[in-house]
SEPARO-559249 format. One record per atom (N, C-alpha, C): residue in one letter; x, y, z. Coordinates in steps of 0.02 Angstrom, whole numbers, plus 50000, padded with zeros to 5 digits. Atoms other than C-alpha are relative to their C-alpha. Layout:
AXYZ/...
END
This chain:
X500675002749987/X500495028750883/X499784995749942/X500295004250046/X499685014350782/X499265000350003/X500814998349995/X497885018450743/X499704993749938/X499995004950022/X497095001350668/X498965002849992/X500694998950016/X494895002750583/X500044991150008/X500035007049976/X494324986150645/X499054998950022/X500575006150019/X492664974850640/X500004997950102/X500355002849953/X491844971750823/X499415000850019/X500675001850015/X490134963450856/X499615003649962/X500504996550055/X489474969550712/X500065006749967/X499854991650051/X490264988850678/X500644998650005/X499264996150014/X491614996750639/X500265004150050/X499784994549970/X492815005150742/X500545002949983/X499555001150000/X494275014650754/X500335000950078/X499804999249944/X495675013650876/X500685000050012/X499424998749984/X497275015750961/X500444994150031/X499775005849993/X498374998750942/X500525001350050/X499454999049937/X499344998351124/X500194993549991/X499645006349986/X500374981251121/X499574995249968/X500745004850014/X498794967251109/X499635000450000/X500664995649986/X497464978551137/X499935003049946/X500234995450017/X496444991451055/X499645006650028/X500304998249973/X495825004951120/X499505005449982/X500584995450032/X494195012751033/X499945007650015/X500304994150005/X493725028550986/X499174999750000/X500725002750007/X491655030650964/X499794997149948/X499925005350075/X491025020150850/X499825004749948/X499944995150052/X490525035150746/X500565002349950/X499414996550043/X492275039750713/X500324995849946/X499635004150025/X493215034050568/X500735003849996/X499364997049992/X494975037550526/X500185006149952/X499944993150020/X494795052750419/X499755005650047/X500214996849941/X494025059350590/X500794999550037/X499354999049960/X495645056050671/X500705003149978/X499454993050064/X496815061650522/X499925007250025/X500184989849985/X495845080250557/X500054999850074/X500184997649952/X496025078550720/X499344999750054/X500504999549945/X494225075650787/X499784994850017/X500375005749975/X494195058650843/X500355002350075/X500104998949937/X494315055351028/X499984993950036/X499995007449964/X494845039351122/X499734997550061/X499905003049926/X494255029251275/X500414997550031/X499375000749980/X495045025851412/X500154991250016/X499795007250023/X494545005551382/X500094996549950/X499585003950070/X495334992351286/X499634993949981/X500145006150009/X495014977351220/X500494994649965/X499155004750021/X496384961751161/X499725001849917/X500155001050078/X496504962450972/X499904993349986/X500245004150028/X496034945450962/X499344997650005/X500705000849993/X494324947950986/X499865006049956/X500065000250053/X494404956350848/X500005002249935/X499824998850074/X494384961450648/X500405003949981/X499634992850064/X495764972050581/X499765001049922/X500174998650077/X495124981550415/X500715004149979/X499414992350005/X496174992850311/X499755005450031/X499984996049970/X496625006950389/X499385004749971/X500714997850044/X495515016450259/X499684994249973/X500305006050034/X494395003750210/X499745000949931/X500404994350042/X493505016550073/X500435004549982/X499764992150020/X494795029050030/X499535004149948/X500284996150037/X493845044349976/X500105000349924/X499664998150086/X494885047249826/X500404992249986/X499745002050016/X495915034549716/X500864998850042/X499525002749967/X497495026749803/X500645002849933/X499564996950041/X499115036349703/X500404994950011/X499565007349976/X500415021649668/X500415004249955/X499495000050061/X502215025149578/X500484994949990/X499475005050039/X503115013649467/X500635001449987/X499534999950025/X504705008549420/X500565004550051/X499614994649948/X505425018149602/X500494996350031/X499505004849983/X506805003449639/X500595000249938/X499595003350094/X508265001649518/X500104994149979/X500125006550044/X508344984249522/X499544997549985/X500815000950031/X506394982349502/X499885003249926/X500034996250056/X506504994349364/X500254994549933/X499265004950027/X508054982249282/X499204993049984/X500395006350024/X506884966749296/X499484999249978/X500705000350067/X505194974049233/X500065000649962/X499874997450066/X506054980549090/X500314991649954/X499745008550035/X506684961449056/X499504997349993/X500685007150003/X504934953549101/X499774998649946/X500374997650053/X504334958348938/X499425003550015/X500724996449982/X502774965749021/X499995007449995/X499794993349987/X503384982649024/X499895003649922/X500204994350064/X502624993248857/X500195004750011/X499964992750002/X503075008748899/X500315001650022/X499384995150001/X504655015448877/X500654994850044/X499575003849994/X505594998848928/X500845001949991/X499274998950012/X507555001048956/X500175006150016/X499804996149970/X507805015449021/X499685002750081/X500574998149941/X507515024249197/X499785004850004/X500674995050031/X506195036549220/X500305004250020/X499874993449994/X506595054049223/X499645005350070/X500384997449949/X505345058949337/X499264993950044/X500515005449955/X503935048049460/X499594997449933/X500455001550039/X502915036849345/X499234997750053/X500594999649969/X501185038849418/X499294997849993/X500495002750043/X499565028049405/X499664999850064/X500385002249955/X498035024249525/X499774995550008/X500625004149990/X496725011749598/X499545001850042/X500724995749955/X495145015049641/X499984995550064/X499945001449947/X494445013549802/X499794991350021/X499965007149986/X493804995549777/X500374993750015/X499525007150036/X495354987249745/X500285001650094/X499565001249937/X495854989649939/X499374995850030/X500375007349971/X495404976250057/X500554999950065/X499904999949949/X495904972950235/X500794995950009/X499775007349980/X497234961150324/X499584994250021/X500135006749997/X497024941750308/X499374999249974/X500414998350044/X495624947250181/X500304995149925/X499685002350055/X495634938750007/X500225001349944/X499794999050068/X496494941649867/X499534996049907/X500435004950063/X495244937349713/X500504999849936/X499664999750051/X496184928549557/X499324997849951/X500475000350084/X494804931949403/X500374994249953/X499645003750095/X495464916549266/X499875002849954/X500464997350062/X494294923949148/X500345006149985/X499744994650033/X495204940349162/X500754999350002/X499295001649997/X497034936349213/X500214993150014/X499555007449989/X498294921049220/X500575004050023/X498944997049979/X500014932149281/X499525005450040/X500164993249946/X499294940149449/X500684999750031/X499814998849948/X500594947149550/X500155003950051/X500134994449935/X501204956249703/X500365003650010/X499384996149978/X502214970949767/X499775000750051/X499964996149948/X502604976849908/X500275004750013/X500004993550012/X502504993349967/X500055004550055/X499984993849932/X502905008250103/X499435003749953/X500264994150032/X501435018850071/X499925006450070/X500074992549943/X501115037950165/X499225000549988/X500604996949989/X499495043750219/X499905006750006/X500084993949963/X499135060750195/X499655003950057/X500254997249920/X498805072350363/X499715005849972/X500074991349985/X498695091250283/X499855001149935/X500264998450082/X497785096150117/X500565006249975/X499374996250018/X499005105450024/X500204999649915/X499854999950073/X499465110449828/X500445003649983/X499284996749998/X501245114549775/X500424999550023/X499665001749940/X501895108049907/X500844998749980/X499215002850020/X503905110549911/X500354993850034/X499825006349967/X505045095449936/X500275002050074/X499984999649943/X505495104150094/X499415001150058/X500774999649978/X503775105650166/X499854993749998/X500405006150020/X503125088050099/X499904996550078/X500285002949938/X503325079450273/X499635003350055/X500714999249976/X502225090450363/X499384999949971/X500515002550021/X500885085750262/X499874992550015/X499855007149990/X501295067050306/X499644996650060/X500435001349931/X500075060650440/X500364990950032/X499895006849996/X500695042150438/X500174995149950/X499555005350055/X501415026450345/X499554992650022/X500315004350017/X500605010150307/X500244995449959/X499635005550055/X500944994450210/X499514999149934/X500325000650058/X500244992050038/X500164993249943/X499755004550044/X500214976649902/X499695002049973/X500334995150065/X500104984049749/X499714992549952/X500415004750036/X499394967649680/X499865001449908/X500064999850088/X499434966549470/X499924995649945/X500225004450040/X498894957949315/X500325001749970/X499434998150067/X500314957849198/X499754999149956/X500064999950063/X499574952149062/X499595005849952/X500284993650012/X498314966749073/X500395006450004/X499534994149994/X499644979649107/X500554999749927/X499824999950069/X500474973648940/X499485000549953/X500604998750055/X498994971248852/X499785005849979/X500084991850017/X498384989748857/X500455005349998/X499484994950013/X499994995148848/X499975009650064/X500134995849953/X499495007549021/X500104995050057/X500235003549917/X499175002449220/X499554999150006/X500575000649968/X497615005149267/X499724994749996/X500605005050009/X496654990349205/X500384995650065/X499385008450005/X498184977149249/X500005002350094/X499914998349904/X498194987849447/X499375001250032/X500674996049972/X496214991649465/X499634992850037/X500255006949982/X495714973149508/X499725001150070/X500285000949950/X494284972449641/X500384994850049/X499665002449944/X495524967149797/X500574998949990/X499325000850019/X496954969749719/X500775005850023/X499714993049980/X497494984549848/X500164997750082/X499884999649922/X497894974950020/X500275007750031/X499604992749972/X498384989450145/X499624998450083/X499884999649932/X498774988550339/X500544995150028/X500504999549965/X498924983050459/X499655005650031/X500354994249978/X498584999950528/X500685005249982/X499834995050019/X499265017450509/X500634999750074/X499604996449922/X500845022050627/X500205006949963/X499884991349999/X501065040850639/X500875002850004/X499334997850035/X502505050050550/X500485002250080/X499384998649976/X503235056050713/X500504990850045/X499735004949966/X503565036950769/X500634997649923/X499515002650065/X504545032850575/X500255004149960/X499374997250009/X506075037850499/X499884996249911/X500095004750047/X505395033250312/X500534999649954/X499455002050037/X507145032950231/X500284994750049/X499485006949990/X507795018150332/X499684993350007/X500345005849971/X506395006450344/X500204993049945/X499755006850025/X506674988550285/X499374995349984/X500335001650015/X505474981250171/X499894990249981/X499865008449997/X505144960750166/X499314997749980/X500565002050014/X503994950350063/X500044992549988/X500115007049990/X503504931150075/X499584997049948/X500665002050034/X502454920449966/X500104994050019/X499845008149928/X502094902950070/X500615000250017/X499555001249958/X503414908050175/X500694998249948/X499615000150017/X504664907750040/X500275008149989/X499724993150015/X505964926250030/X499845000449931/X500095000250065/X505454934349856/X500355007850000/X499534991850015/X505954955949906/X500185000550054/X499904998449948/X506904962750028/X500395005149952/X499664995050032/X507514980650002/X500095005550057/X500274993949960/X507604998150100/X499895004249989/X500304993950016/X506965013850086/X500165006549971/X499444996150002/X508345021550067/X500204999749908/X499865004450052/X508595012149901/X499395006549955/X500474996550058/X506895024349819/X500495003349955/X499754994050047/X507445034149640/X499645006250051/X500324993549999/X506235046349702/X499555000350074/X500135000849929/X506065048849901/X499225004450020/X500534996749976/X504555055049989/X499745006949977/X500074991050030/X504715073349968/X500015002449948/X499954999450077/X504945070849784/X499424997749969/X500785001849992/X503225061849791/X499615005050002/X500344997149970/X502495070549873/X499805009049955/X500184994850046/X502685087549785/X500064999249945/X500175002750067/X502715079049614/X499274997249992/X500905004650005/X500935072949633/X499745008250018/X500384996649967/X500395089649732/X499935006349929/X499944992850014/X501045101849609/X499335003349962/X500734997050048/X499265103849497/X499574993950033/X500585004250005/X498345092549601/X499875000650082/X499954998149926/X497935095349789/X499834994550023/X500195008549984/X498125081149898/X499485002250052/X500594999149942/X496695079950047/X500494996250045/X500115005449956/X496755070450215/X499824995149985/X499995005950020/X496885054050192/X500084998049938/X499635001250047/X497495052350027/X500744994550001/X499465005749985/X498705037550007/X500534999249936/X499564999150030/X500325037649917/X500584992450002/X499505007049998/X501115019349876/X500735002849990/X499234999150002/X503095021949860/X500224995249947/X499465002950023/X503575009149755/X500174994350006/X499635005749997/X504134989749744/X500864999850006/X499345005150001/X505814982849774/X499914993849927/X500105007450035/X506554968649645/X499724993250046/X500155008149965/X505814950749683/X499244996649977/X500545002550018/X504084950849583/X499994993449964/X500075006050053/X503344934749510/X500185001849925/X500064998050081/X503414944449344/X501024998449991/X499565000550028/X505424944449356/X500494993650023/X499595006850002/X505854927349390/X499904997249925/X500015004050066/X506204917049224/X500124990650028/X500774998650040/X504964907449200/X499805005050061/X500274996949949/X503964919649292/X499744996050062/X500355003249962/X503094914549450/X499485003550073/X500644997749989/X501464920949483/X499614998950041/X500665000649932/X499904919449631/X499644994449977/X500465003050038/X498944904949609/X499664998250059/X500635001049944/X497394899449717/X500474995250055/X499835001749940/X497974896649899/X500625001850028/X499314998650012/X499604905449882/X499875004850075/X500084993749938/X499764917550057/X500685007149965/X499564995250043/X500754933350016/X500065002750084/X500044996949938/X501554940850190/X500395005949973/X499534994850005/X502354958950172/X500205002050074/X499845000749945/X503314962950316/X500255010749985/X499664994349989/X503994983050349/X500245004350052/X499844999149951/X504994987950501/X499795005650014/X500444993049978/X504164999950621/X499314998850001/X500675001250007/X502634994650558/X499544996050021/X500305003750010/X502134978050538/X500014993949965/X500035005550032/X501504962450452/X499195001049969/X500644999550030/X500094962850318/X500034992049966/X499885007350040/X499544945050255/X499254999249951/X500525002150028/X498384938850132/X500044993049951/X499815005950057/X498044922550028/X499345002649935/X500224997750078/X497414922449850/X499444992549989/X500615005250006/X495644912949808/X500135001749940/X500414997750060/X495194911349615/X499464996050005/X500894998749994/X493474917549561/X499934991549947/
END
């Protein structure tokens, strides 16, 4: 099932993406109502081109959980970019783990803001992320996918020069709209998230293509590596990880600049697009 939060005459809804359609729940519900269980669909539709896909969460309650450095040849080329402070040249031992708050997400075909004033080296990943379904702390790696409500696309969007500069993530990944995510949620029993096939564009030129299969550190290793002292909720969102192909590891680099479109593609799923305005 593909469950898509979407923009018509004037609210918000959510709903149940059948082919070209949608087909609403009440407009009350959002999708942490349907995560638990208590949303509730009609039985009419309407075409999706009448109208707005948002992110799936538009608001995540909590901070968006992202991990780095989960590709080996992404690993290989941030550690060359020079951008990489911390702990460059080798691979990580265990998940390297950072957030963004809930501002930095933003819809499909939404804009990507490039700040000059704060960055010159924005760029993009792309990302399988999980949605959590089942609150849960400790969670063993054999357990982790029933906690798993659904999968989603994510551009982890970044300011290299701020992610070197402070020698951390957060600043260089917190960027107001710097968290695309959808197009909508499809539900764990429709995807098989070790084989999906990840694909990313920038004006229509190939920059990643990888599979899932390819993670250091697979779902269930996520999943209860984040849970073990920290309890995830419903709706909680868990990025996976880039593939090689960022602007940061081309030489010279090559970075987002105003009018640039960024498409991520991830089989099963979807197509998330966005272009990049600077402020």
């Amino acid at each position: 099932m593909r469950l898509a939060t979407y923009r018509h005459q004037g609210r918000v809804w959510v709903g149940v993406v059948e082919g070209d359609t949608v087909r609403p729940a009440g407009q009350a519900t959002t999708m942490l109502d349907v995560i638990t269980g208590a949303g509730r669909f009609q039985a009419e539709s309407l075409p999706l081109s009448q109208v707005r896909l948002l992110a799936p969460i538009p608001r995540p309650p909590r901070n968006v959980l992202c991990v780095g450095k989960n590709y080996l040849d992404h690993a290989g080329e941030f550690d060359r970019s020079g951008f990489n402070r911390t702990g460059a040249g080798s691979l990580p031992e265990a998940p390297v783990v950072f957030t963004k708050p809930p501002e930095s997400v933003i819809g499909p075909d939404a804009q990507i803001l490039l700040p000059r004033d704060i960055t010159s080296c924005l760029d993009y990943e792309a990302e399988l992320a999980v949605v959590i379904g089942m609150k849960g702390r400790g969670i063993t790696p054999a357990r982790a996918l029933d906690h798993v409500f659904g999968y989603t696309i994510v551009n982890d969007v970044t300011a290299r020069d701020l992610q070197a500069r402070h020698t951390q993530w957060f600043l260089g990944k917190a960027l107001d709209t710097s968290c695309p995510m959808g197009p909508w949620i499809v539900t764990a029993d429709e995807i098989d998230p070790t084989t999906l096939e990840i694909r990313c564009w920038v004006n229509d030129e190939p920059r990643q293509h990888a599979r899932t299969e390819e993670l250091l550190f697979d779902i269930p290793t996520l999943v209860s590596t984040i849970s073990a002292g920290t309890t995830l909720h419903p709706g909680d969102i868990i990025a996976t990880g880039t593939p090689a192909g960022v602007g940061a590891g081309f030489d010279p680099p090559r970075f987002l600049a105003d009018g640039d479109t960024v498409r991520v593609e991830i089989s099963g799923i979807g197509t998330l697009t966005n272009t990049v305005r600077v402020l």
